[in-house]
N, C-alpha and C positions, 0 to 999 in steps of 0.2 A: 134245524136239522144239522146234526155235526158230517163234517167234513171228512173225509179218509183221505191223510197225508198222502202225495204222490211216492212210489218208491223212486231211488233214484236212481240214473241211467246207469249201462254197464260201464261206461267210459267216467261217469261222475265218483262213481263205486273204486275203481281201479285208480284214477287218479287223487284219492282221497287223499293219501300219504304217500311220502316217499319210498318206502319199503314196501308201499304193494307194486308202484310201479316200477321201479330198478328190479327188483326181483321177478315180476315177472316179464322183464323185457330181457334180462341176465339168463332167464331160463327158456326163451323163445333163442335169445344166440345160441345159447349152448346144444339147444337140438338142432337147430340149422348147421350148427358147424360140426357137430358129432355124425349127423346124416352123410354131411357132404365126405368129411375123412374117414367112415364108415364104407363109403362109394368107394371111394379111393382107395383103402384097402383092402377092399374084395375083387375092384379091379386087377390090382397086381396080382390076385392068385389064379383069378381066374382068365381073367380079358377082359370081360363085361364088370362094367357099361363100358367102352372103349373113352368117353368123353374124359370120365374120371382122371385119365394116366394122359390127356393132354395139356400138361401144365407150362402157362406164360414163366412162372414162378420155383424155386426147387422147394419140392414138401417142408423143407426143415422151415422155410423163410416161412411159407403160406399159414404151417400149423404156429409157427410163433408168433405173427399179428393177431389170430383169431384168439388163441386162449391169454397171451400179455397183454391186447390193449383193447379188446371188444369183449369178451366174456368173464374173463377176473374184473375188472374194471367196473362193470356193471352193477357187480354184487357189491361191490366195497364202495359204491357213491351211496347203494339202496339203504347201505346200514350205517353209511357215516353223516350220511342227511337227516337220517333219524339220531342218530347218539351225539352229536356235535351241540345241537342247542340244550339235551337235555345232561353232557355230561358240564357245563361250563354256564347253566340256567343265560342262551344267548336267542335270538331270536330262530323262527321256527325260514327254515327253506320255501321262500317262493315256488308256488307251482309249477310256474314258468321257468323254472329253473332246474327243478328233475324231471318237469316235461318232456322237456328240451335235450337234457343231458342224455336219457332214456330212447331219444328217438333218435337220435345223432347216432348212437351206439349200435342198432341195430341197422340204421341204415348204410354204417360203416360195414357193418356184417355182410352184409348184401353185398354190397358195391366190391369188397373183396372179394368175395368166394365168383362174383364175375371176375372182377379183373384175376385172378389166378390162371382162369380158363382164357381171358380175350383181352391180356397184355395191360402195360404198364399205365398208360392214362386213367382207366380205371383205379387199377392199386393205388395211385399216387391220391384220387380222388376218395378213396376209404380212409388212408390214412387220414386226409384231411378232414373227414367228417370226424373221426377218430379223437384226431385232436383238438376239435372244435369243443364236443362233449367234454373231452379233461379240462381245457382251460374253463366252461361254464360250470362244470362242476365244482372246481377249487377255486375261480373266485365266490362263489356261493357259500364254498365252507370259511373261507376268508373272510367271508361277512359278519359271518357268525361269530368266528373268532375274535373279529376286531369290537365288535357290539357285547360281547358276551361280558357276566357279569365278575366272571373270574376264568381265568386264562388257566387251563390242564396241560401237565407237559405232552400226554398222551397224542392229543389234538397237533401240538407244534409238530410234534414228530410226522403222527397220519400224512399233513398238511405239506410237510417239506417233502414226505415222499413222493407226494403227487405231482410234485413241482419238479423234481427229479425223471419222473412218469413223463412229462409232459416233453421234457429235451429230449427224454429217449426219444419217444415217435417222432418229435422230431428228426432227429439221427438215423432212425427206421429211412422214414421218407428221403432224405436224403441221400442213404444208399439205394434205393431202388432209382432214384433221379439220374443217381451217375453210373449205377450199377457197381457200388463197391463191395467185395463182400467183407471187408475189415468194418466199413462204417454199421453193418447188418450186423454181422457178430458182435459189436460194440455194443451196439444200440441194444441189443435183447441182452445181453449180461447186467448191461446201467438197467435195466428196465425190472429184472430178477433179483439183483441185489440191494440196488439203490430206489427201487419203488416198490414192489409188491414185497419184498419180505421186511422193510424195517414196519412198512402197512401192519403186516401182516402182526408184527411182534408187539406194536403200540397198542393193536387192538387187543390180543391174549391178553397182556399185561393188566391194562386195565378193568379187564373185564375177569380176569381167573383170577381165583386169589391163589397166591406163591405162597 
């Protein structure tokens, strides 16, 4: 009597590849944080919700951790765990390692959008999950790069941006620590020009033909 293959679970489905789970954990932050600055916005026209316009944090700082280092971030490990072993034929990303990246990221998300409302030990705690997820995610891609069978300039670039990525939030966390707003302002410009846009351009490059 033949058998009917088990289907597999929804968590076994979801974590099949990297790009099902960074993408959909990239799209669970970005309504989480779209909702909450949505709140916030409607607050100041009208009043309600009142909670909204009670921020630990000033808007500029809160809206630029959520989409610099939780929600862009996301989407660029989803698709660089996937194109990394197949642009350089290197080995494929441990599960346990966009698991990880994936979950860090979103619990960063969380632990912010509280601490914005209930003060700094929180924020300083998102940051840190924050940057937990980048370093696990770029040595992951580091792996790949160091194992792979031929080295892409594309790659070096991605690779150095994140490392760049990685001292901003650092630089983040440590102006909220002392409450600087130079080391804040710093930190999100390194993080805009020297992470998410040369990202941003290695990937075009490679992937659009000029």
């Amino acid at each position: 009597m033949a058998t009917t293959p088990s289907r597999p679970s929804h968590w076994g489905s979801l974590t099949a590849a990297p790009h099902r789970t960074l993408f959909f954990c990239g799209t669970l932050n970005l309504l989480i944080a779209s909702a909450w600055w949505l709140a916030h916005l409607v607050a100041r026209y009208t009043g309600f919700p009142l909670f909204a316009l009670d921020l630990a944090v000033a808007p500029i700082w809160a809206h630029s951790f959520l989409v610099l280092f939780a929600v862009l971030p996301t989407f660029i490990f989803g698709f660089l765990f996937t194109t990394f072993p197949r642009w350089m034929s290197g080995p494929e990303v441990p599960r346990i390692a966009y698991v990880a990246t994936a979950a860090l990221q979103v619990a960063a998300t969380v632990a912010w959008l509280a601490g914005v409302h209930y003060g700094t030990a929180l924020q300083l705690a998102a940051a840190m999950l924050a940057l937990a997820a980048l370093v696990i995610g770029l040595f992951a891609l580091l792996r790949v790069l160091i194992d792979a069978r031929q080295v892409v300039s594309h790659a070096v670039v991605a690779a150095t941006g994140l490392a760049v990525g990685i001292v901003s939030l650092a630089g983040f966390g440590y102006g909220l620590y002392v409450g600087s707003e130079f080391a804040l302002h710093f930190a999100v410009r390194s993080a805009l020009w020297g992470f998410l846009l040369p990202v941003f351009f290695a990937v075009c490059h490679r992937m659009i033909p000029f």
